[in-house]
Every structure is written in C-alpha cells, then in structure tokens.
C-alpha positions in Angstrom: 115.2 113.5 133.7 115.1 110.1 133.0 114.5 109.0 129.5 112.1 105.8 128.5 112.5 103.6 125.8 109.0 103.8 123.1 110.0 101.2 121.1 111.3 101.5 117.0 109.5 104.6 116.3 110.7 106.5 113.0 108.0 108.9 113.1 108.8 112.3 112.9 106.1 114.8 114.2 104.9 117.2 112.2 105.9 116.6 108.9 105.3 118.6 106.1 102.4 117.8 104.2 102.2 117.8 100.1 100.8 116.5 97.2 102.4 114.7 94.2 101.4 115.2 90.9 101.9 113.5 87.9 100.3 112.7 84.3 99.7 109.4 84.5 98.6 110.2 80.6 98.8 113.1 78.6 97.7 116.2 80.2 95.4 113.5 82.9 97.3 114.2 86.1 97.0 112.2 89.2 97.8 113.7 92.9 98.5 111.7 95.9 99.4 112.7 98.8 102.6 112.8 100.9 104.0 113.4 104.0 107.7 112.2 104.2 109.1 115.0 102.5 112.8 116.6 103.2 115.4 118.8 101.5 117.9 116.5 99.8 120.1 119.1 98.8 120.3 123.2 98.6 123.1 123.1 96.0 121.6 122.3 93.7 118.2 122.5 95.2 116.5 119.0 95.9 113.5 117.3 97.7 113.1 113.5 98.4 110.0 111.6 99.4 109.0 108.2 100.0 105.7 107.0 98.9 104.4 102.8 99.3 105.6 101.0 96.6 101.7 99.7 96.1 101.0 103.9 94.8 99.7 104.2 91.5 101.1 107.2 91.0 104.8 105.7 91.3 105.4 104.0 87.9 104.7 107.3 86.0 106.9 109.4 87.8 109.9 107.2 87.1 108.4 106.5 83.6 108.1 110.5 83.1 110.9 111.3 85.2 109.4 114.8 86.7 106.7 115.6 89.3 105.3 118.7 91.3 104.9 119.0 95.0 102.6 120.4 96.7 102.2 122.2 99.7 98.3 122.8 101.2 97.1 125.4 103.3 93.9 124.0 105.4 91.1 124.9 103.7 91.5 121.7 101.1 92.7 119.7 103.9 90.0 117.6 103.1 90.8 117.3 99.2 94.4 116.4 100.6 93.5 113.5 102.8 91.1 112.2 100.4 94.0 112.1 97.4 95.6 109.6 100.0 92.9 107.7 100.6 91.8 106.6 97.0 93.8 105.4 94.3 94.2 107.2 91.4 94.2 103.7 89.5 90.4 103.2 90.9 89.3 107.0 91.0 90.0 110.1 88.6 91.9 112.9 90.9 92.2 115.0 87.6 89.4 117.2 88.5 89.9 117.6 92.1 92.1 121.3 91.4 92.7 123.8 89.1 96.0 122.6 87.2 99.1 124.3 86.2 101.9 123.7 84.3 105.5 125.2 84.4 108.2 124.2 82.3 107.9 120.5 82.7 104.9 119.1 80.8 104.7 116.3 82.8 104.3 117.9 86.2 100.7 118.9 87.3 100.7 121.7 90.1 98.1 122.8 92.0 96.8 126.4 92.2 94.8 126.5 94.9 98.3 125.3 97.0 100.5 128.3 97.8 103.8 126.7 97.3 104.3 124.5 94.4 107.7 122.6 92.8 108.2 121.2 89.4 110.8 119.2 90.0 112.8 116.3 87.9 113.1 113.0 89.3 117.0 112.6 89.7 117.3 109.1 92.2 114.9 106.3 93.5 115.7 103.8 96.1 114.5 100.8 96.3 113.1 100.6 99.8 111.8 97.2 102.1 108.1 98.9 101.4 108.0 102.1 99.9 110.5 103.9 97.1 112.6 107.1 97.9 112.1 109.8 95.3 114.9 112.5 95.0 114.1 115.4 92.8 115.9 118.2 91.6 113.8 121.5 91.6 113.4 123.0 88.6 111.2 125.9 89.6 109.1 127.2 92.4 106.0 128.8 92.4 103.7 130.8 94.7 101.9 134.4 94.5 102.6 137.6 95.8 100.2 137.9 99.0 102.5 134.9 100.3 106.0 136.9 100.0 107.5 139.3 102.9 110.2 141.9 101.5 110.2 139.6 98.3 110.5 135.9 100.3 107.9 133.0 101.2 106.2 134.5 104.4 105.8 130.8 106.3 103.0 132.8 108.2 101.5 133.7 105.4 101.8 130.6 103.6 100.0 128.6 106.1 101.3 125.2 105.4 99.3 122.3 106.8 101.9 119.7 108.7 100.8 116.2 109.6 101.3 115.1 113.0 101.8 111.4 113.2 101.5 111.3 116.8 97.7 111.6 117.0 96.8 111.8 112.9 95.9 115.1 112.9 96.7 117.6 110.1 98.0 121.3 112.0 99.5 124.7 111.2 102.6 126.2 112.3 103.3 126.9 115.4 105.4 130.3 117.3 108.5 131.2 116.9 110.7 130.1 119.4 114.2 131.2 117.8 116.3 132.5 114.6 118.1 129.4 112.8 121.9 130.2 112.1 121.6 133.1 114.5 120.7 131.9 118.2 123.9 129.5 118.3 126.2 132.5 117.8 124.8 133.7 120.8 126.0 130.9 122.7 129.3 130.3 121.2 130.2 133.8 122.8 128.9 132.3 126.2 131.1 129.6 126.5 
C-alpha cells in the first residue's frame, strides 16, 4: 500500500478532551477548554497541555502556579465547547458547574466531570503560538460508580475525545487489544 503525502499535519485524532480551571480571583474560577492533553511523566505523575497564548486563563495559572483538569462525559459536551468558545476575560464561566476544591485552593474542579486532577504547574514553554503547561498531579478524583475492582472503569467513565479530523466530540471506541500484554505474544512468534 502506497502511502500519500497530506501535507504538515500535527493533528492527532482523537484527543482527549478537558477543561482547565483556575481562580482567576479568589474563589472566582475560570474554565477553558482543552484538548492537547498528554502524560508527561508516571514517576512522578504529570500532565502537559498547550493552550493559545491569547487564553485568559493562562496568566493565572502561572501566577497561581496550580490548576485542575477536567475530563467530560457527553452530556455537558455543550457546556465544554462553549468554555472554548468565550473568553473568560469577556464572560463569567464561574457558574457554569458545581465547584470543588482539593488540596490546592487555587484549583477549581468540576463535579459533574468524572475524572478530575489538581495538579501544580511545574514547567511552561514558551511556544511560536500557544504555551506548554506541565503539571505535577497532586491528586485525583472521581466516584465510586466509575471504579471496576477498585480502578477508573474507562467504560464507565465515558470520556468525551475530540476528533480533529472532522470537529466532532466522540466516545470511546472497542477494544482491540491489551497494552503491555499483546506484544509478548509476538515476541514468542518470532
């Protein structure tokens, strides 16, 4: 199969989907959203995003040095895109969820999200157009309903991904194999 060349395209499809919160005063949070999020690090655990460096929400998290992510399920898909489309400079996004706070006062989370991080801003690089956030996670939070034999269920979580491809939000697909189990499998093939 021959392959065709598409041009520079550093879209990656799907991509997780989050919100960031921060105060932007005391106890008046602001949420926008996010999509270019990734594990930095498992030891010790980390998260890194990119956000435009034009986002409101950007001077407060390195002036505050924490934030929460978090991670929607579809029914406030619409509450999501919307935090990306206004600015929290020009609209009030305080009201939007029920808040939560952890152990960082400065990190808004979201309850109606079933996976939340508090994290505390460790690194940001400076970018052409946007700044890279790295964050060390301080805690994670989620209920009970969303845990299999004690651990996140990502069924059961029902994550909403973006998918750049066609701007669509989506849910998680099937399982097509075991991660750090399949390869074994073909090791003892070859």
């Amino acid at each position: 199969m021959e392959k065709i060349a598409l041009g520079k395209n550093g879209m990656m499809f799907p991509v997780p989907l989050g919100i960031v919160g921060v105060n932007v005063t005391d106890n008046q949070p602001n949420f926008t959203t996010v999509s270019s999020i990734a594990t930095a690090s498992l030891d010790p655990p980390m998260v890194s995003f990119s956000l435009n460096k034009v986002r409101f929400s950007n001077k407060f998290i390195i002036e505050k040095k924490t934030f929460s992510l978090n991670f929607p399920s579809a029914n406030i898909v619409n509450k999501v895109d919307y935090c990306g489309l206004v600015s929290g400079e020009n609209v009030d996004k305080s009201t939007l969820f029920q808040v939560f706070y952890g152990s960082l006062s400065d990190a808004p989370m979201i309850k109606e999200c079933p996976l939340c991080m508090e994290c505390r801003l460790v690194a940001v690089i400076d970018l052409p157009k946007n700044e890279l956030f790295i964050g060390q996670i301080v805690a994670t939070y989620s209920e009970q309903k969303y845990l299999t034999n004690g651990k996140l269920d990502t069924e059961k979580l029902g994550l909403c991904t973006l998918n750049f491809a066609d701007s669509s939000y989506r849910l998680p697909g099937t399982i097509v194999g075991k991660a750090f189990c399949d390869g074994v499998k073909h090791a003892s093939l070859s």
